[in-house]
NUKE-336386 format. One record per atom (N, C-alpha, C): x, y, z; residue in three letters. Coordinates in steps of 0.001 Angstrom, whole numbers, padded with zeros to 6 digits, always signed. Layout:
XYZALA
...
// end
This chain:
-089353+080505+132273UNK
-088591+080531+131027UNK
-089117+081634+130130UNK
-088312+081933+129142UNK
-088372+083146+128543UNK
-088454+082723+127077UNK
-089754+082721+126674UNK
-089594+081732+124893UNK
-089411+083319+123605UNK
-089169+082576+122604UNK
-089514+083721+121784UNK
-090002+082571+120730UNK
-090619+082621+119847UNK
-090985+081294+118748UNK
-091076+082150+117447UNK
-090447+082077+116683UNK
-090655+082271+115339UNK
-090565+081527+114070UNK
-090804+081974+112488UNK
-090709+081289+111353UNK
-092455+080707+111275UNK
-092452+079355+110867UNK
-093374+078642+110835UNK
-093898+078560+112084UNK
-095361+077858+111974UNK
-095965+077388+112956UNK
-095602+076355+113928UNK
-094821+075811+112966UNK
-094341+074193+113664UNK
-092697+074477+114253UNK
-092498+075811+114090UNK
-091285+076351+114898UNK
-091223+076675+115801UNK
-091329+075866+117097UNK
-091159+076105+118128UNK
-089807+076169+118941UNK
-088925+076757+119272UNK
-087515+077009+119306UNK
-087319+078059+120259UNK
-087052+077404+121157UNK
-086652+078508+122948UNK
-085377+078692+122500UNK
-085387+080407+122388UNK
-084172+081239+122316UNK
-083316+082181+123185UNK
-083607+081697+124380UNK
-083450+082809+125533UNK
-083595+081892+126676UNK
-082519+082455+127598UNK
-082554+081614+129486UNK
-083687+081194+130228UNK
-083384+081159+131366UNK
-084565+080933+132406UNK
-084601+081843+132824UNK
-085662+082576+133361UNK
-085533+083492+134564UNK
-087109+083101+135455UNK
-087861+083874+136232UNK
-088842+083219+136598UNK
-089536+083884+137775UNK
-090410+083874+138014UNK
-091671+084145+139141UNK
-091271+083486+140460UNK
-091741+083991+141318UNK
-091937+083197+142750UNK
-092948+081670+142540UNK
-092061+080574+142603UNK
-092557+079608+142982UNK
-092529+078779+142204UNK
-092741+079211+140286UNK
-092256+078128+139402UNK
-092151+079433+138194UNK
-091104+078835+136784UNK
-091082+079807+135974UNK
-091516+080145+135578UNK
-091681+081032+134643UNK
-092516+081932+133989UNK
-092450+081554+132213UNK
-093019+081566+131430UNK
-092940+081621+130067UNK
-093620+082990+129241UNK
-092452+083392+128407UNK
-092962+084808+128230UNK
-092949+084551+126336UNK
-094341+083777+125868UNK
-094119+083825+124573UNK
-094037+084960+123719UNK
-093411+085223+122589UNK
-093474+086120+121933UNK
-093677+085515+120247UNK
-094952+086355+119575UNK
-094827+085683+118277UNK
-094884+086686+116899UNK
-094852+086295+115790UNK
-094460+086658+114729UNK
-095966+086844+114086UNK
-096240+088143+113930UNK
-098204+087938+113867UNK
-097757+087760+112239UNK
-098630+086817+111887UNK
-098752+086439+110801UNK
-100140+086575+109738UNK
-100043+086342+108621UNK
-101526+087077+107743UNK
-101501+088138+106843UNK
-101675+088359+105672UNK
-101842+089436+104651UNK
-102221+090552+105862UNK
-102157+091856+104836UNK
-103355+092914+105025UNK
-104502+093146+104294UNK
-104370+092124+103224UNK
-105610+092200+102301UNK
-105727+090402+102379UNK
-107028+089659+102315UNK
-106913+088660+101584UNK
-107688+088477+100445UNK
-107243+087704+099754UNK
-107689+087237+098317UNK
-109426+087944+098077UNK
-110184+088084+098650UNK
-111110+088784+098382UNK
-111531+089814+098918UNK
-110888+090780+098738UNK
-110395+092155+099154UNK
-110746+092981+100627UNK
-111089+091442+101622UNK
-111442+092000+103059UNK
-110015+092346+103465UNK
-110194+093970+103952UNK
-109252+094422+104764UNK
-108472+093565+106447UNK
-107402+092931+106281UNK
-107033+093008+107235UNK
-106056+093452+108525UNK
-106345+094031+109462UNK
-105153+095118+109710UNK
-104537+094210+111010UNK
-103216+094322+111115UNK
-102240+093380+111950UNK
-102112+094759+113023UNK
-102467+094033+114409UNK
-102810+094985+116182UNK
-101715+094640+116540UNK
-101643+094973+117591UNK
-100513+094491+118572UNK
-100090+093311+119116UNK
-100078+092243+119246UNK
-100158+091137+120388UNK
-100911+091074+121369UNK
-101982+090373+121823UNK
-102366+090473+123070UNK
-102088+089114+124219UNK
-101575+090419+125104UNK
-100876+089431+126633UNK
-102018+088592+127244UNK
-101696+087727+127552UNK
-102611+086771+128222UNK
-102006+086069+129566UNK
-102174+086727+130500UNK
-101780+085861+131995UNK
-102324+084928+132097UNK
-101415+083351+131835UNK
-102106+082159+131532UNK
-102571+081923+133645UNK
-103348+081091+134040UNK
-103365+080437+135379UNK
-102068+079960+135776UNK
-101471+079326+135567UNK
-100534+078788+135717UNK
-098795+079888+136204UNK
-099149+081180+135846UNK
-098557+082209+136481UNK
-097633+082312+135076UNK
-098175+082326+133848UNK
-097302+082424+132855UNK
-097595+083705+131964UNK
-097489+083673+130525UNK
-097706+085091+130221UNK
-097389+084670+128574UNK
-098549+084389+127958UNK
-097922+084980+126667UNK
-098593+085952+125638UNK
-097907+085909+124720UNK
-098475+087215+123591UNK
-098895+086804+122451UNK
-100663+086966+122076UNK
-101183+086682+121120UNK
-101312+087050+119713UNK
-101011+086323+118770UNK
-101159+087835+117216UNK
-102603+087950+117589UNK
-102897+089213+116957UNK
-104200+090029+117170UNK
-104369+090301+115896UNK
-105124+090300+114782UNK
-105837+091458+113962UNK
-107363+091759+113951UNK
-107178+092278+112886UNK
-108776+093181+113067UNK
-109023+093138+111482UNK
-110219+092216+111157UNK
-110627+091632+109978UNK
-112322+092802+110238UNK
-112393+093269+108661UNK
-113211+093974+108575UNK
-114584+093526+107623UNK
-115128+092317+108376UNK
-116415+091724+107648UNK
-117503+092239+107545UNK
-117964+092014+106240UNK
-118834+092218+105570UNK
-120152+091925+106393UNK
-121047+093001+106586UNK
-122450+093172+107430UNK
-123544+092377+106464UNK
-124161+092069+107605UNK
-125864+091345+106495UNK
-126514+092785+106793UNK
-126991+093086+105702UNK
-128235+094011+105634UNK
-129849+093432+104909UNK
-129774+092189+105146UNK
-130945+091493+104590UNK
-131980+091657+105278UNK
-133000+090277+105236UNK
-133962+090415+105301UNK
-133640+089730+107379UNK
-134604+089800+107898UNK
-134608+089510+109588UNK
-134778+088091+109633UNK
-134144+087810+110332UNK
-134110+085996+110957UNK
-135727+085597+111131UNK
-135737+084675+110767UNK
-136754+083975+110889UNK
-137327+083756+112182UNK
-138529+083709+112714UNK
-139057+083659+114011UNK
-138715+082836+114997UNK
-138230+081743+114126UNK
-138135+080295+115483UNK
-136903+080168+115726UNK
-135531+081186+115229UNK
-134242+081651+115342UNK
-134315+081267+116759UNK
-133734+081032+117817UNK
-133570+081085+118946UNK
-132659+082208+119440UNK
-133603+082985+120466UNK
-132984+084177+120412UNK
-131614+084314+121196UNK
-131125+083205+121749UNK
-129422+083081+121918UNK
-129252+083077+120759UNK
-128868+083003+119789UNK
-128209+083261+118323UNK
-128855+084142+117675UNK
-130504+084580+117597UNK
-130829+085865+116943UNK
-129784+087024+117251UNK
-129632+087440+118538UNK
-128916+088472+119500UNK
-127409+088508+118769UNK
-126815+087373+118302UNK
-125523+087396+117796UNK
-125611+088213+116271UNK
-124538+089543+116527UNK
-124194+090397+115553UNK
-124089+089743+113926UNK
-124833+090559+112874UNK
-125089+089928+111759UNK
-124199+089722+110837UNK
-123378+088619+110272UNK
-122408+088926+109033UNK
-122873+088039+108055UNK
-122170+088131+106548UNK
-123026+087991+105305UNK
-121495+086323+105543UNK
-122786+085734+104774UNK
-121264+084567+104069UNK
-122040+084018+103093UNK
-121153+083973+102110UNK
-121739+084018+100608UNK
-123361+084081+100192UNK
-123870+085780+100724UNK
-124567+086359+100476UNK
-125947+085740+101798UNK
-125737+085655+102414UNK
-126600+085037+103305UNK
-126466+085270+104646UNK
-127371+085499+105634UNK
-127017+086138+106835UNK
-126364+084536+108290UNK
-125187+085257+108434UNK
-124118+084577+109186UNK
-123819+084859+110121UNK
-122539+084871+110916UNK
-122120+085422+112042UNK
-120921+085346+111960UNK
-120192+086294+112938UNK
-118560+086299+112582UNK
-118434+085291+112579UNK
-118132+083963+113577UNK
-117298+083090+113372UNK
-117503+082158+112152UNK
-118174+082558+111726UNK
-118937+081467+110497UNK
-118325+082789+109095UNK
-118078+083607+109371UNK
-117869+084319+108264UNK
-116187+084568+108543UNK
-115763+084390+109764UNK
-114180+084052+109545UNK
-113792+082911+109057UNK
-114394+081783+109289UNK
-114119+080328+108718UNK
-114097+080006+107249UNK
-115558+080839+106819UNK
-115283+081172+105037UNK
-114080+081879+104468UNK
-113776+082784+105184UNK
-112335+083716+104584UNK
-111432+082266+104863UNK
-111244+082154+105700UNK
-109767+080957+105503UNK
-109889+079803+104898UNK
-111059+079455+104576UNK
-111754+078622+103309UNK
-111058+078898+102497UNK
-110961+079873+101862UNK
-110508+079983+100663UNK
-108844+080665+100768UNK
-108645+080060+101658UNK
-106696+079716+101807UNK
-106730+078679+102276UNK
-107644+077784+102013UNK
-107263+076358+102128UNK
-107158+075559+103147UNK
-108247+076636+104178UNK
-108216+075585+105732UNK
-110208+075494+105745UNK
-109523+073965+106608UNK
-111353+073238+106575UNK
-111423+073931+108595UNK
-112548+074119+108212UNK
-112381+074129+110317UNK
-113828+074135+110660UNK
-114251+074326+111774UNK
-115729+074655+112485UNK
-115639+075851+113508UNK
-116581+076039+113589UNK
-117150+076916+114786UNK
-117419+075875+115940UNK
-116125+076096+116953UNK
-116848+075440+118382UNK
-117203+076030+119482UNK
-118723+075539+119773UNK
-119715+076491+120725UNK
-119572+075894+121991UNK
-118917+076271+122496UNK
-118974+075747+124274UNK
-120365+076327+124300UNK
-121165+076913+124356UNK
-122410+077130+124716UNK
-123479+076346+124429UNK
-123191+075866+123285UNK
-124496+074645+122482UNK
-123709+073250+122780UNK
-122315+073037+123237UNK
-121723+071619+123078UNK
-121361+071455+122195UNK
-121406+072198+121230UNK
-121513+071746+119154UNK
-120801+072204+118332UNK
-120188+071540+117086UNK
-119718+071997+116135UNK
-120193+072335+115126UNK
-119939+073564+114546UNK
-121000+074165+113667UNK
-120238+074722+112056UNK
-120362+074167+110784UNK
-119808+074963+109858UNK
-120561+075789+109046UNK
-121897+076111+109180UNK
-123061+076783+108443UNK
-123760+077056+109277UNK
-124893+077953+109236UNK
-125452+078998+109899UNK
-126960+078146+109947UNK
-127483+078036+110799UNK
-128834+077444+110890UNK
-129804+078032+109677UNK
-130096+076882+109033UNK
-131146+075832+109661UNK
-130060+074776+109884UNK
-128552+075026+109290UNK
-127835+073934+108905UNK
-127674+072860+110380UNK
-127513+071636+110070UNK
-127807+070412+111647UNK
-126117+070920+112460UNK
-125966+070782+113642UNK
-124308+070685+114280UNK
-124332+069621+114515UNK
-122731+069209+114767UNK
-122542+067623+115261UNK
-121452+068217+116414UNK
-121497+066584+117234UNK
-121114+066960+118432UNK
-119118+066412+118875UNK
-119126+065588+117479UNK
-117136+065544+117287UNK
-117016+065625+115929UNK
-115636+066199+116014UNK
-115265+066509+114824UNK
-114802+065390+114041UNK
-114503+064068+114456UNK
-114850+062936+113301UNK
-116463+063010+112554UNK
-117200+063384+112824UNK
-118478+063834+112391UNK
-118692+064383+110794UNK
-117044+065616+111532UNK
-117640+066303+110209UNK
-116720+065278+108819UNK
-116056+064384+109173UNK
-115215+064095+107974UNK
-113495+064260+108076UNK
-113566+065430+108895UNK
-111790+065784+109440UNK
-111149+064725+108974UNK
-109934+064762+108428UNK
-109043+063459+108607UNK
-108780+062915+109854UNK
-107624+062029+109885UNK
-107467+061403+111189UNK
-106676+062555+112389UNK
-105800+062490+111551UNK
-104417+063521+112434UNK
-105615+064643+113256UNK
-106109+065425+112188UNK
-106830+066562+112696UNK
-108222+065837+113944UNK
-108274+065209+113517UNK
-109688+064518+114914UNK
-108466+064173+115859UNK
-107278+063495+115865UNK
-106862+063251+117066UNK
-106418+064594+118035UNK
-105764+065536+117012UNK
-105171+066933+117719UNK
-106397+067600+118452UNK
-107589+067285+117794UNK
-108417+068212+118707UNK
-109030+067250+119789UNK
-109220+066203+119485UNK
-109326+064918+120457UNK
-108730+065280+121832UNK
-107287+065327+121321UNK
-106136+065601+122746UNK
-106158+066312+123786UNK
-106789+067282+122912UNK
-107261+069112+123407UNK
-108335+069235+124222UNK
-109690+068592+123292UNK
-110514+068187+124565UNK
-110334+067766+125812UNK
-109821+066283+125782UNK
-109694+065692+126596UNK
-108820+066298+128015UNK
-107975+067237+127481UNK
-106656+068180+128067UNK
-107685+068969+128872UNK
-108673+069786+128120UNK
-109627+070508+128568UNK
-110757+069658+129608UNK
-110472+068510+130238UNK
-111833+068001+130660UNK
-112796+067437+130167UNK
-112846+067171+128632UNK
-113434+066356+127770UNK
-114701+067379+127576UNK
-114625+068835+127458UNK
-115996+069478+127381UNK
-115477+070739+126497UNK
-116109+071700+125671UNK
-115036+072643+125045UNK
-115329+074435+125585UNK
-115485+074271+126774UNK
-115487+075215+127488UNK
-114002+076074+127897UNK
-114159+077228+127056UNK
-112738+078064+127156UNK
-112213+078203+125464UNK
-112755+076953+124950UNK
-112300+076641+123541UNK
-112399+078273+122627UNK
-111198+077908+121904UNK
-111411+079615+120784UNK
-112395+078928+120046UNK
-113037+080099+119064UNK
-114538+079752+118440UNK
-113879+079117+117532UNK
-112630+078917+116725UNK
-112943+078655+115702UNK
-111329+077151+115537UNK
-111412+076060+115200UNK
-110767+075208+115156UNK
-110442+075059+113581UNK
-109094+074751+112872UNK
-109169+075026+111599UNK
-107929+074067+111169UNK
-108101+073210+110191UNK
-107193+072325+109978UNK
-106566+071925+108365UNK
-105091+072027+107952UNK
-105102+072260+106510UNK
-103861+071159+106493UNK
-103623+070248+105399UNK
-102763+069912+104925UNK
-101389+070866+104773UNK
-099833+070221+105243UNK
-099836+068565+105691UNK
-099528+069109+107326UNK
-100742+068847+108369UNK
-100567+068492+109538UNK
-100178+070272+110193UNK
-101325+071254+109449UNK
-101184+071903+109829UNK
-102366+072308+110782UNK
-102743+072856+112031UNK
-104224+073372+113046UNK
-104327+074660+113314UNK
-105115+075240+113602UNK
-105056+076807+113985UNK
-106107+077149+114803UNK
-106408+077869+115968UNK
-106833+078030+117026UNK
-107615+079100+116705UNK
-108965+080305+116163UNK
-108852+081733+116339UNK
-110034+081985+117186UNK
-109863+082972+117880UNK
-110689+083312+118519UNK
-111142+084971+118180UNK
-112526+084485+117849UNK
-113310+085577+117519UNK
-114250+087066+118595UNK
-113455+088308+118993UNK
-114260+089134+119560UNK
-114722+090328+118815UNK
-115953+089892+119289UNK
-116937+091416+118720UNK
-116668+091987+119265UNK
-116821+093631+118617UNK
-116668+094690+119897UNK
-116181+094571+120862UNK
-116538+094373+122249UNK
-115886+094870+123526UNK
-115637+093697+124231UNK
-115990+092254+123563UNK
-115739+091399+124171UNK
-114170+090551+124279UNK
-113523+089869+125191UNK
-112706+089942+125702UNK
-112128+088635+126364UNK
-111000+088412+126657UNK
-110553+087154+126990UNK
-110816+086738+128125UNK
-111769+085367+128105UNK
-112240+084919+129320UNK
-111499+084171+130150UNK
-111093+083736+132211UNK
-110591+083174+132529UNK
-110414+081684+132013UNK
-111775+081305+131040UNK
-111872+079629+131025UNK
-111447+080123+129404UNK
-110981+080550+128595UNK
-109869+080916+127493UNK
-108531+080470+127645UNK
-107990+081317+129216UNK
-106742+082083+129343UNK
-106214+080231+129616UNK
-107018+079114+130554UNK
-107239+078122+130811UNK
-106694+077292+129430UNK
-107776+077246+128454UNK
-107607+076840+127402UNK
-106145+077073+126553UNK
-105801+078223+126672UNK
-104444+078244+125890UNK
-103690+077935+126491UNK
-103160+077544+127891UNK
-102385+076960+128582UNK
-102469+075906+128502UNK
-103560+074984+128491UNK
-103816+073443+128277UNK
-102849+073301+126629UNK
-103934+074013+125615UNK
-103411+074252+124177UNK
-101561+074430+124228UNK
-100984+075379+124734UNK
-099937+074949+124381UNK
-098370+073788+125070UNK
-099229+072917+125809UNK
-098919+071629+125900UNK
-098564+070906+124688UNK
-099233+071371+123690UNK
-099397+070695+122363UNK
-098762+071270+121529UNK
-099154+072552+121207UNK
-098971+073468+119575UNK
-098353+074751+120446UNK
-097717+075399+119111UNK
-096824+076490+119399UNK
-097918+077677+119477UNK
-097547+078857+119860UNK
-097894+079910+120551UNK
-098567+080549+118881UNK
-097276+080373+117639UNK
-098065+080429+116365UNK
-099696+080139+115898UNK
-099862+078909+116509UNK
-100983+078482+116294UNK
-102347+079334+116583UNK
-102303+079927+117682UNK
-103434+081057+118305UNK
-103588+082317+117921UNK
-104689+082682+117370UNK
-104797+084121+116720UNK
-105830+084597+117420UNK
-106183+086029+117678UNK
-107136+086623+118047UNK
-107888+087579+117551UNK
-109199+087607+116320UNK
-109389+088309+115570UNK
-110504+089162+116205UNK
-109975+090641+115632UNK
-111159+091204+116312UNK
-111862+091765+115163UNK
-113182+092238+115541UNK
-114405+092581+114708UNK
-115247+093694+115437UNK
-115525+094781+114233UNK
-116065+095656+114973UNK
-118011+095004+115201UNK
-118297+095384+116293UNK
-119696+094606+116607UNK
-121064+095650+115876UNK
// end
């Protein structure tokens, strides 16, 4: 099948025939990249192209992409007992304090009014502050309302009950709205257990929902 989805997020609306691949159809999303070029506190953001994603499943869709231009830590050096899996992660400031992209994309949409976390398939954990701060390991944890713990509940569970593939960043705003983004530094790039993930993901939520922000490293 051949989707196109536009308007809102929650507009999901197949506008176009079937056509299809050898063996089962094809879905060819197309979306409406959405997002200022500036937001409210004057980080540049510039709207890319879409990026294609050959789901497993022999499908195909097209991601909004931009390229958010965050603010560098030039402070003082991580503390010694930093663990150097996260020392190694590229430095960004969030409200004046040394962070990391995904923790410094989550503050920008903070202040448009979405609550979300950083989820680390690597640690198991959900994270909304930068260590020393504690992670928890579900997002009823952090407080989420209900709706939002069940949508990502679903997702897990969709995923194998583990959040491997998961985009870094899960984000949830009144009324009954979620958002998916996935954060690459520099040269890094969409992984098979991603491409996985957004195919599971849009079982659920529209193609709107997934953003892909990039950052220079």
């Amino acid at each position: 099948m051949w989707y196109s989805f536009r308007g809102a997020p929650d507009a999901c609306i197949p506008l176009f025939g079937i056509t299809g691949l050898p063996g089962r159809p094809r879905a060819d999303l197309l979306v409406q990249v959405r997002g200022p070029d500036q937001n409210d506190d004057g980080m540049k953001i510039t709207q890319r192209p879409p990026t294609p994603v050959a789901l497993p499943g022999g499908g195909l869709v097209h991601i909004a992409t931009q390229r958010w231009e965050l603010e560098r830590w030039a402070g003082a050096a991580d503390p010694p007992d930093l663990k150097r899996i996260w020392a190694i992660k590229p430095k960004f400031t969030v409200n004046g304090s040394r962070s990391c992209a995904e923790l410094a994309i989550l503050d920008h949409l903070g202040r448009a009014g979405w609550h979300g976390v950083w989820v680390s398939a690597f640690a198991g954990e959900l994270r909304s502050e930068w260590f020393p701060a504690p992670a928890v390991k579900t997002l009823a944890e952090t407080g989420a309302p209900a709706w939002a713990v069940k949508a990502f509940d679903r997702l897990r569970a969709a995923n194998g009950g583990g959040f491997g593939g998961f985009f870094d960043l899960f984000s949830w705003r009144n009324p009954d709205e979620v958002r998916f983004d996935e954060a690459k530094v520099g040269k890094d790039r969409i992984r098979p257990t991603q491409r996985r993930f957004v195919e599971q993901g849009l079982l659920f939520h529209c193609i709107q929902d997934f953003t892909i922000i990039e950052v220079a490293g």
